[in-house]
C-alpha positions as a Markdown table, in Angstrom:
| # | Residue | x | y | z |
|---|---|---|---|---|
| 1 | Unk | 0.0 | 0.0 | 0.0 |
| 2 | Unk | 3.0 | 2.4 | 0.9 |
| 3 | Unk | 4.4 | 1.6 | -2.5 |
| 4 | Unk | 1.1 | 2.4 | -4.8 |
| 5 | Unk | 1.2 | 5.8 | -2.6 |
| 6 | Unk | 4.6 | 6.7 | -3.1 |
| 7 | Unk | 4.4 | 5.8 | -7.1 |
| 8 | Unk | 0.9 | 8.1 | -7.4 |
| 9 | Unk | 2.5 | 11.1 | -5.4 |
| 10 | Unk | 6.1 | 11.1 | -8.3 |
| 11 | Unk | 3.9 | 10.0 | -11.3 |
| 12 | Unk | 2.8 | 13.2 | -13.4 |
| 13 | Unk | -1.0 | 13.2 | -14.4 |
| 14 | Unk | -2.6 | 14.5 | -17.5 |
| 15 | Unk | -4.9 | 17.2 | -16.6 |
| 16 | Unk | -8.0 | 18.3 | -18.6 |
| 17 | Unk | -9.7 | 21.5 | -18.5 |
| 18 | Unk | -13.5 | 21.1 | -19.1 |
| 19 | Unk | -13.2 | 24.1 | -21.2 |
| 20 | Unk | -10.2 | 23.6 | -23.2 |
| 21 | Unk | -8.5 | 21.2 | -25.3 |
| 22 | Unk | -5.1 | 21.3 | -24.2 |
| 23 | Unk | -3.5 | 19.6 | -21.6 |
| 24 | Unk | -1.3 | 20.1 | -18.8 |
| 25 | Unk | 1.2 | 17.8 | -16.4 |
| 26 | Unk | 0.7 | 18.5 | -13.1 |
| 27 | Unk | 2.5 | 16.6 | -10.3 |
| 28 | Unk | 0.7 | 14.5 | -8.2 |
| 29 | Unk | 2.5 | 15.7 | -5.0 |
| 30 | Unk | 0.6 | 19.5 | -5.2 |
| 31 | Unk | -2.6 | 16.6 | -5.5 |
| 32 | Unk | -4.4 | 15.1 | -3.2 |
| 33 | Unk | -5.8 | 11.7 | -3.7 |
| 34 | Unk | -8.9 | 12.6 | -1.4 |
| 35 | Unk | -9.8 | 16.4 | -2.3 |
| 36 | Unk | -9.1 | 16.0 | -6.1 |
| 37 | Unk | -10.4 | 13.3 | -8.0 |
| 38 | Unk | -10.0 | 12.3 | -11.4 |
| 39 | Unk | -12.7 | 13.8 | -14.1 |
| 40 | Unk | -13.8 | 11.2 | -16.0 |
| 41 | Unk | -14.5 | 11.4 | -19.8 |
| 42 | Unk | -17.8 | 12.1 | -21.4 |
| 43 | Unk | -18.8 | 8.1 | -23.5 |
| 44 | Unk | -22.1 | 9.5 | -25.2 |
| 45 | Unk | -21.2 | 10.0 | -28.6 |
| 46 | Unk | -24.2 | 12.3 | -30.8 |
| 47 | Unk | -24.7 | 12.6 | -34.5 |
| 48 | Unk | -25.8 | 15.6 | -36.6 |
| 49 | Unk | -29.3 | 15.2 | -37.9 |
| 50 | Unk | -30.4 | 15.3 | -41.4 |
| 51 | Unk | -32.6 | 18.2 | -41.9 |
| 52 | Unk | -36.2 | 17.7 | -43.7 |
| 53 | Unk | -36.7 | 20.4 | -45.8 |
| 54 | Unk | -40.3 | 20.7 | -47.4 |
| 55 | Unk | -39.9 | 19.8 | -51.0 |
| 56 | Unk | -40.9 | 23.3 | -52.8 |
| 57 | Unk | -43.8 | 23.5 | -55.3 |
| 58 | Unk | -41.2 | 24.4 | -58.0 |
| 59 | Unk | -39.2 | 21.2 | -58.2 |
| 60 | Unk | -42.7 | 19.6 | -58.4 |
| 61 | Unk | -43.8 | 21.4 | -61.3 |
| 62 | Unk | -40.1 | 20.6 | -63.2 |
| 63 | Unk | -40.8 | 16.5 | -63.1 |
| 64 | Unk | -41.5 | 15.5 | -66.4 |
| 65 | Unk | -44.9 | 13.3 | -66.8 |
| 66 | Unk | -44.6 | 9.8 | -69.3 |
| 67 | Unk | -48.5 | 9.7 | -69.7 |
| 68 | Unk | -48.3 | 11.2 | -73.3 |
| 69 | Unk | -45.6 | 8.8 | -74.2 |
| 70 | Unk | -47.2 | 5.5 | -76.6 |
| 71 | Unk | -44.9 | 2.9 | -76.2 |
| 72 | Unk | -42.7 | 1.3 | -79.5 |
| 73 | Unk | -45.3 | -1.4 | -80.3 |
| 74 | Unk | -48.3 | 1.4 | -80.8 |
| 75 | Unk | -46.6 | 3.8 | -82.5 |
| 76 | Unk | -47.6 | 3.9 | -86.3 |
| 77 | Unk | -45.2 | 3.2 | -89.4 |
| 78 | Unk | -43.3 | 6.5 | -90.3 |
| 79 | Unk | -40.4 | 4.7 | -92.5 |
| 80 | Unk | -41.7 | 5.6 | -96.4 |
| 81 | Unk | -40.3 | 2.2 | -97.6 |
| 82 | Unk | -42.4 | 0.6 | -94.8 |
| 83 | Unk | -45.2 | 2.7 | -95.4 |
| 84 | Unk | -45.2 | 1.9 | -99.4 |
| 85 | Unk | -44.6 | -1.7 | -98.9 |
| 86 | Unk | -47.9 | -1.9 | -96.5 |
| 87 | Unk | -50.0 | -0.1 | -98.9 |
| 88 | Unk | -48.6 | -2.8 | -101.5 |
| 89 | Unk | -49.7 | -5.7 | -99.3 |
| 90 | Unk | -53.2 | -4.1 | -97.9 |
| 91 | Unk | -54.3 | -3.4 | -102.0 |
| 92 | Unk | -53.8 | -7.5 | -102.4 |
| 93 | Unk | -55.2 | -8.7 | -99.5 |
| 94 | Unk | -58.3 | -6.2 | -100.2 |
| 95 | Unk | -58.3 | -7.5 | -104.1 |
| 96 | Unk | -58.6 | -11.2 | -102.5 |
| 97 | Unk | -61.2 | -10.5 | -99.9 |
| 98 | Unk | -63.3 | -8.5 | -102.1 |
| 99 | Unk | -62.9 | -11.2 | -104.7 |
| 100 | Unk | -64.5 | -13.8 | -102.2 |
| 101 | Unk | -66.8 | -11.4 | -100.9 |
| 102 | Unk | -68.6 | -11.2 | -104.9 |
| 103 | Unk | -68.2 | -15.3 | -105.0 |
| 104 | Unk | -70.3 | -15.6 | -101.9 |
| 105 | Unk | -73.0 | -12.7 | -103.1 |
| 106 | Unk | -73.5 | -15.0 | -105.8 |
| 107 | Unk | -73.7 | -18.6 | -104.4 |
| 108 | Unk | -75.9 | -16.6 | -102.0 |
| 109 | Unk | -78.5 | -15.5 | -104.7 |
| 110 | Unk | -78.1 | -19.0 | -105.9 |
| 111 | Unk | -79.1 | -20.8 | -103.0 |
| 112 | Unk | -82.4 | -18.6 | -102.5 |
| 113 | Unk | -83.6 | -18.8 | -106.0 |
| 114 | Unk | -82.7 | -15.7 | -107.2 |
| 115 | Unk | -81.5 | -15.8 | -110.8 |
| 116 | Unk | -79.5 | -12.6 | -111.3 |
| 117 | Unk | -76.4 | -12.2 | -114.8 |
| 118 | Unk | -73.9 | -12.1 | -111.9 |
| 119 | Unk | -73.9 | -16.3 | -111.7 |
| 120 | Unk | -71.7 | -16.2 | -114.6 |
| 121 | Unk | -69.7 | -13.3 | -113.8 |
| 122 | Unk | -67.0 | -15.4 | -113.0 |
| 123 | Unk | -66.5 | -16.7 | -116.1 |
| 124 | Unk | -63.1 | -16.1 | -118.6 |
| 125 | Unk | -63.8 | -16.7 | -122.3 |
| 126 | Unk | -60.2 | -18.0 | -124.4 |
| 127 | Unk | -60.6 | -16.0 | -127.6 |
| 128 | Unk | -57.3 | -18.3 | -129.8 |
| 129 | Unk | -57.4 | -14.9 | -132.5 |
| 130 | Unk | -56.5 | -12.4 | -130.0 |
| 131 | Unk | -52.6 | -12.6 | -129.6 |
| 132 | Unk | -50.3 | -15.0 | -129.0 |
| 133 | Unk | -51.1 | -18.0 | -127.2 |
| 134 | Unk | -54.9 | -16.5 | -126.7 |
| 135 | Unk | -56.9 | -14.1 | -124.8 |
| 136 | Unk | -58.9 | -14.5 | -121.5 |
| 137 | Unk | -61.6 | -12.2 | -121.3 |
| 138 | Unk | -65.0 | -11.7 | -119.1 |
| 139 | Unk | -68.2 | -12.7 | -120.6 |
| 140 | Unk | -69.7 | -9.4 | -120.7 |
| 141 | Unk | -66.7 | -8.1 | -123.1 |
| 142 | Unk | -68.1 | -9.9 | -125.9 |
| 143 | Unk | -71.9 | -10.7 | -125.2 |
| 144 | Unk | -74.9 | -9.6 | -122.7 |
| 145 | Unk | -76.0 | -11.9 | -120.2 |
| 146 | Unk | -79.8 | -11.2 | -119.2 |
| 147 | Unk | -83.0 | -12.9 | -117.1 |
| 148 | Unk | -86.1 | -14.3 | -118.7 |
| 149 | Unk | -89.0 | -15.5 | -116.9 |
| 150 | Unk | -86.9 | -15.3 | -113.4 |
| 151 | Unk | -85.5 | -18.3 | -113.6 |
| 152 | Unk | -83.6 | -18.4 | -117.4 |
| 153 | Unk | -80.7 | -17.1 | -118.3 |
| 154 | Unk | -80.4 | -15.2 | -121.6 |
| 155 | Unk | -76.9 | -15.0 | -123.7 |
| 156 | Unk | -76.3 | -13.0 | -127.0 |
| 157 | Unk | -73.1 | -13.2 | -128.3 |
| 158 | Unk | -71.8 | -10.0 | -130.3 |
| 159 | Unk | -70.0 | -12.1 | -133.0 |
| 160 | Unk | -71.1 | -15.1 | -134.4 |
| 161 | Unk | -66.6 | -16.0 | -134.6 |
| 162 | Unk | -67.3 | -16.4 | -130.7 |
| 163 | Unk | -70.2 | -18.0 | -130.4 |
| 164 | Unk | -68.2 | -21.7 | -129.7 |
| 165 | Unk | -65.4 | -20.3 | -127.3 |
| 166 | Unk | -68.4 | -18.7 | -125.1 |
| 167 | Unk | -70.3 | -22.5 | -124.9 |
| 168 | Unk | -67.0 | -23.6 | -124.2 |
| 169 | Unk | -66.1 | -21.8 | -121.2 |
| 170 | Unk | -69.7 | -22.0 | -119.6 |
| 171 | Unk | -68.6 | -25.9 | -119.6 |
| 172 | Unk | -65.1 | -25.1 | -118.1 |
| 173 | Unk | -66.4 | -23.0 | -115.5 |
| 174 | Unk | -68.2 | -26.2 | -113.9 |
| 175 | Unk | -70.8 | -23.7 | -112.3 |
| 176 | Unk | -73.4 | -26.2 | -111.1 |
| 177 | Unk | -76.7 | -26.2 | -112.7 |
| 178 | Unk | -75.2 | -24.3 | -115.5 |
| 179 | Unk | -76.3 | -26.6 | -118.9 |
| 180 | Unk | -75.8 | -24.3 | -121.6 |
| 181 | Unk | -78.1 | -24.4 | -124.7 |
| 182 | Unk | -78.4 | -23.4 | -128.3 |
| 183 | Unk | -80.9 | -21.3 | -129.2 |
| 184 | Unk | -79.8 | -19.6 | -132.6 |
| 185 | Unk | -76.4 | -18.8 | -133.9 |
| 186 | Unk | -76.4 | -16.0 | -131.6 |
| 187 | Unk | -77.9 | -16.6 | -128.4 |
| 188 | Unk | -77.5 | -19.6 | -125.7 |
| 189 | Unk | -79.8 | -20.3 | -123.4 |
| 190 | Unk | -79.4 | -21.7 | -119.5 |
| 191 | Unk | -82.4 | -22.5 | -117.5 |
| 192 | Unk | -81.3 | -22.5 | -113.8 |
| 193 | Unk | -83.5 | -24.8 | -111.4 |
| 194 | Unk | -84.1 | -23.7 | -107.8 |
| 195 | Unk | -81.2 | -25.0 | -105.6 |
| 196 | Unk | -82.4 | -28.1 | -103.2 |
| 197 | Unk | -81.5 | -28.1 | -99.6 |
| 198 | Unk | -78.6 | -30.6 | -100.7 |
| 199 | Unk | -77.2 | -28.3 | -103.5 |
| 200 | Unk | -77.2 | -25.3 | -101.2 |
| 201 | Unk | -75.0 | -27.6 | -98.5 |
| 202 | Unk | -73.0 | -28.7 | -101.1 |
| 203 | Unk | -72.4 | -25.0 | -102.7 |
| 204 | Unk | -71.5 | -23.8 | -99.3 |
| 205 | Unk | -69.0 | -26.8 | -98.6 |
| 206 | Unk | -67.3 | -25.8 | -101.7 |
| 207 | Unk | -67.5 | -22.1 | -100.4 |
| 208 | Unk | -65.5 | -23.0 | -97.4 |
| 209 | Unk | -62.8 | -24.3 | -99.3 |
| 210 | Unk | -62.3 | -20.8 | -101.8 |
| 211 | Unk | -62.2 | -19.5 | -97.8 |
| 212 | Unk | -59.4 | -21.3 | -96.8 |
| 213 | Unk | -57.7 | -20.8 | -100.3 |
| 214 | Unk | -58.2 | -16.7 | -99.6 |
| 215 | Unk | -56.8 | -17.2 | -96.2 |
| 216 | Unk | -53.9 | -18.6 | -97.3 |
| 217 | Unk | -53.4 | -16.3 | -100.1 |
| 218 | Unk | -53.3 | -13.3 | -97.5 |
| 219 | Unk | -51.0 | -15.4 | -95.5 |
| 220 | Unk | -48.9 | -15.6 | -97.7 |
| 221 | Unk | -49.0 | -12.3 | -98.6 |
| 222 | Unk | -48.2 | -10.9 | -95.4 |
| 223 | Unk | -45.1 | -13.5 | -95.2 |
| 224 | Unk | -43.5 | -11.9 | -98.5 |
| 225 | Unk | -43.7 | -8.5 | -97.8 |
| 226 | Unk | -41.6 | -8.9 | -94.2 |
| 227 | Unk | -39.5 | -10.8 | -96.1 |
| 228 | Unk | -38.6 | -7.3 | -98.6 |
| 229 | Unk | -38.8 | -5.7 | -95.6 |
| 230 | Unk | -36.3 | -7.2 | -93.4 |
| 231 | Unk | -37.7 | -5.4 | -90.4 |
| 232 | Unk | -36.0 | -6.2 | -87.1 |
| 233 | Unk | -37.8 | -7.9 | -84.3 |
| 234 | Unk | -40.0 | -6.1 | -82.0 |
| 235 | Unk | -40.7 | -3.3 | -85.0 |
| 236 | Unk | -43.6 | -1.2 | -85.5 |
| 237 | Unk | -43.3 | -3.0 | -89.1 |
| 238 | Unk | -44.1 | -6.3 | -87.5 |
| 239 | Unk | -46.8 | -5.4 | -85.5 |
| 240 | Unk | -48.7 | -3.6 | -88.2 |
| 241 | Unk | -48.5 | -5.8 | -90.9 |
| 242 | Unk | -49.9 | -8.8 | -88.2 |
| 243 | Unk | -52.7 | -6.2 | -87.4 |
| 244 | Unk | -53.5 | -6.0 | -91.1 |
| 245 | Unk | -53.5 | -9.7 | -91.6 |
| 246 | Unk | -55.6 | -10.3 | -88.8 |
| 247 | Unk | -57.7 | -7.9 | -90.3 |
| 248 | Unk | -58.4 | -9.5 | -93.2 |
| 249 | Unk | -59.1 | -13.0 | -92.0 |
| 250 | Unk | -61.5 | -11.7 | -90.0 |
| 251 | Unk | -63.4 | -10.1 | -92.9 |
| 252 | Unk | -63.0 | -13.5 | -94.7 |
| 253 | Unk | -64.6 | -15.3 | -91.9 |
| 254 | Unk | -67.6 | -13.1 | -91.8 |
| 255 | Unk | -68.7 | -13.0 | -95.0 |
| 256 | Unk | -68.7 | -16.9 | -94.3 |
| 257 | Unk | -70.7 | -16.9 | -91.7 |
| 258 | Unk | -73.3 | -14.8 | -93.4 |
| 259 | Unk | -73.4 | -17.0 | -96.3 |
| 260 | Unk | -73.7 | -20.1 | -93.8 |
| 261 | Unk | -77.2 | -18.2 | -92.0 |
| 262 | Unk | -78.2 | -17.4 | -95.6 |
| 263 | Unk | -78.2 | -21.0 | -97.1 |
| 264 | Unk | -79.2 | -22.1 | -93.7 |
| 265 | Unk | -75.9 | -24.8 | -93.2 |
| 266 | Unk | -75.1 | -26.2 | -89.6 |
């Protein structure tokens, strides 16, 4: 004990002034051990707060809204080849519909009687004489194709020259219930019976085949004009041109189904 009392009265101390930084060596023999304790250090550490200032209402009003934005896949084509190429590819798919469209107007008027010229409108006459090789050309180019009685038709041939390659492409055209029949050296005759429930199924069966064919045509179609195009994947390009297709296959079945209530098929 006398040797822990003699070491703290020779052994220096480091003083520290509760209002300053430095520090000073005092002796411990001016000290005493009873009247003059050590000051102990402070161990709460603290931390500057970060400050919440309101946000003002002008960096608000500078935050850029994305509402008006359309995203890449709903933006229309604006690339003139693009554009051109579409146009190209909605004309034929519109020639192929419309095409169908007349071909079910007129097994339509077949199947309910009605005897209208447009049953042989369908119908390419091979004239040898014209050109090289021959000529196809529509019916009403060289003759007139009327009713009689509502349920005959009526042809009259322009020149007599023709007379043979217009009986022979009423043959070729394998229209059903179209037997052709002379009348004079100018004028054919084709009586057309009313359509039976059968014949109506079976001209709607064959319908839904020229459907399928159209289909495919616009199909195919929309396959060769990507193929010009080249158009990377993901494009506006793509997404149109599927859109137009779509379209139009839609269109094709309609008309079918209007031509299946109209012949009354299942």
């Amino acid at each position: 004990m006398s040797f822990l009392r003699y070491a703290l009265r020779h052994q220096p101390i480091a003083h520290h002034h509760p209002l300053s930084r430095t520090y000073s060596l005092i002796p411990t023999t001016h000290l005493s051990l009873h009247k003059c304790p050590l000051p102990s250090p402070s161990l709460t550490r603290t931390y500057a707060s970060k400050s919440k200032e309101p946000k003002s209402k002008e960096s608000k009003s500078t935050s850029t809204s994305t509402a008006h934005l359309i995203p890449g896949s709903l933006q229309p084509i604006t690339n003139p080849t693009s554009l051109i190429e579409f146009s190209k590819c909605e004309t034929s798919m519109r020639s192929s519909v419309e095409w169908f469209k007349k071909e079910c107007a007129t097994i339509e008027s077949r199947a309910s009687g009605r005897i209208t010229p447009s049953i042989l409108s369908g119908v390419r006459v091979k004239l040898p004489k014209r050109g090289n090789g021959g000529e196809l050309v529509s019916l009403e180019e060289i003759s007139t194709v009327g009713v009689r009685d509502g349920s005959t038709l009526m042809i009259t041939v322009f020149e007599e020259e023709n007379f043979k390659f217009i009986e022979q492409a009423l043959y070729e055209s394998k229209i059903p219930n179209v037997i052709p029949q002379r009348q004079d050296s100018r004028t054919i005759k084709i009586p057309i019976p009313r359509p039976t429930v059968e014949a109506r199924l079976q001209a709607y069966t064959a319908t839904q085949r020229k459907a399928e064919e159209v289909r495919v045509q616009i199909r195919k179609q929309h396959q060769t004009s990507l193929k010009r195009g080249k158009y990377e994947k993901r494009s506006v390009e793509l997404t149109e041109f599927q859109k137009l297709t779509d379209k139009y296959v839609k269109e094709v079945d309609t008309i079918l189904a209007g031509l299946k209530k109209a012949v009354g098929a299942k």
